[in-house]
N, C-alpha and C positions, 0 to 999 in steps of 0.2 A: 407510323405516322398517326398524330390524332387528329379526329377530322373537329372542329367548333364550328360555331359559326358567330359572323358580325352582322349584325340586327337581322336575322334570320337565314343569310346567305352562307353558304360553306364554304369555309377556309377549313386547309389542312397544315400543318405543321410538320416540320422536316422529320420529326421521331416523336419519342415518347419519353415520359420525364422521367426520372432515374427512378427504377423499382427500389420500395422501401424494404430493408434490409441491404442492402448494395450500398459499396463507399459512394460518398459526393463525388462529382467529377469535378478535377483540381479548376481554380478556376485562377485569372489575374485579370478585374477590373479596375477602372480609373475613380477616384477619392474627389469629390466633387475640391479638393487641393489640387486637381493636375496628375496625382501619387499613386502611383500602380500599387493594389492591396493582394493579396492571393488569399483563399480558403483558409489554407494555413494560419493565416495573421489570427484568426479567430478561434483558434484550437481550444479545447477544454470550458468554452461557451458553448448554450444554445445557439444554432441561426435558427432564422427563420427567414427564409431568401422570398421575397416577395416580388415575383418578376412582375411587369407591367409594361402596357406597347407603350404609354409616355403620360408623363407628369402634366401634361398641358392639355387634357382630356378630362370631365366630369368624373368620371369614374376610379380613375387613377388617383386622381388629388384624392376624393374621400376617401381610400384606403389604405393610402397615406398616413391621412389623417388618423383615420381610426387607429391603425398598428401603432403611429407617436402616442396615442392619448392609452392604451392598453399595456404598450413598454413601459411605459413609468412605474406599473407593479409587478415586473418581471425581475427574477434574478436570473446572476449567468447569463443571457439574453441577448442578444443584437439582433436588433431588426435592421435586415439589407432589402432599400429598395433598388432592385434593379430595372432598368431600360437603355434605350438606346440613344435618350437624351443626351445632350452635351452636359459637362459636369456644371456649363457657368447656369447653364439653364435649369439644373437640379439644385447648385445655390442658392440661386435666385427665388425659387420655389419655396425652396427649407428656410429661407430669411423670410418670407413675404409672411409665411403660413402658421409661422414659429413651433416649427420639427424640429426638437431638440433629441428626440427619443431614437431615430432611425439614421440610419447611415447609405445615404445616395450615393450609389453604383453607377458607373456608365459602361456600359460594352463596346463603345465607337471603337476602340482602339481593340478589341476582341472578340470579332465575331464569331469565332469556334466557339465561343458561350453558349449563343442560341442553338447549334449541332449536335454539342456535347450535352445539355439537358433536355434538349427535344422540343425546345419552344420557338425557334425562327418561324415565322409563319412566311409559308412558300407561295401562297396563289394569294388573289384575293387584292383589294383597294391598299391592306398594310399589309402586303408583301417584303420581307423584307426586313421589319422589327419581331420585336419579342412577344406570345401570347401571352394574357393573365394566368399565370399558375404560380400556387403556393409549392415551397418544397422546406421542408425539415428536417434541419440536418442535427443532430445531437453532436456533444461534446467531442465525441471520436472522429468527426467527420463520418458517418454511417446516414443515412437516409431513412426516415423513422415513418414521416406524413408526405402524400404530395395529394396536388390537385388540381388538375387541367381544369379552369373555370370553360366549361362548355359555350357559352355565350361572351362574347368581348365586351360587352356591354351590361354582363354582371359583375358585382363584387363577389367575393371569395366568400365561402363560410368559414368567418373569425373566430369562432367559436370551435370546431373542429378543429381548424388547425392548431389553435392555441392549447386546445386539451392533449394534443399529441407530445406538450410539452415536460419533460419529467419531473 
């Protein structure tokens, strides 16, 4: 389990994120369409699975943001924001905000998501949803970068993670 914390209090989360080297764990979230995606759908791209506790937090929208405005000079590439948002409310978000570049994920209907990569956070005020951590998966589905952002109330280093890409 890794322990983070939100604005300086400890929360820990049910595991730890997939060690790099190791395949992705398979996954099937909801398409801000209603439309169940899996892992797979994405084979022979980069991800870059950008989980987040939710779209309707300061911190979430800008790295949102940022990953739309950095995918536009990616190849091979999909950037997946995942949470445990509803998908109308991840629409709504990617129309308000004008996210063209990333692709909203919702776990509601998956919660072995947060188990299977080790970001459920178990204690704490957001018991329950998904921690900020970056994860990289390359073309094979294989696990390249990850990063349990330590603090809920940081953003990820974009810069790292985006260098981990080939």
């Amino acid at each position: 389990m890794a322990q983070i914390t939100l604005k300086g209090s400890a929360v820990s989360t049910v595991g730890e994120l997939p060690a790099a080297g190791s395949p992705a764990p398979p996954f099937t979230l909801t398409t801000n369409s209603l439309e169940d995606v899996t892992l797979d759908a994405y084979q022979g791209k980069w991800k870059v699975l950008s989980i987040v506790p939710s779209l309707d937090t300061g911190v979430c929208a800008t790295s949102t943001k940022t990953f739309n405005e950095k995918a536009a000079s990616l190849e091979n590439t999909v950037i997946l924001t995942i949470s445990a948002d509803l998908p109308f409310a991840q629409a709504r978000f990617c129309e308000s905000e004008d996210i063209d570049n990333v692709v909203g994920l919702s776990s509601f209907r998956s919660p072995g998501f947060g188990a299977d990569y080790g970001v459920t956070m178990k204690d704490g005020p957001l018991a329950g949803i998904l921690s900020r951590a970056i994860v990289i998966v390359d073309p094979d589905n294989t696990v390249v970068y990850t990063e349990q952002v330590p603090e809920i109330t940081q953003e990820p280093d974009y810069d790292s993670a985006l260098q981990a890409l080939g």
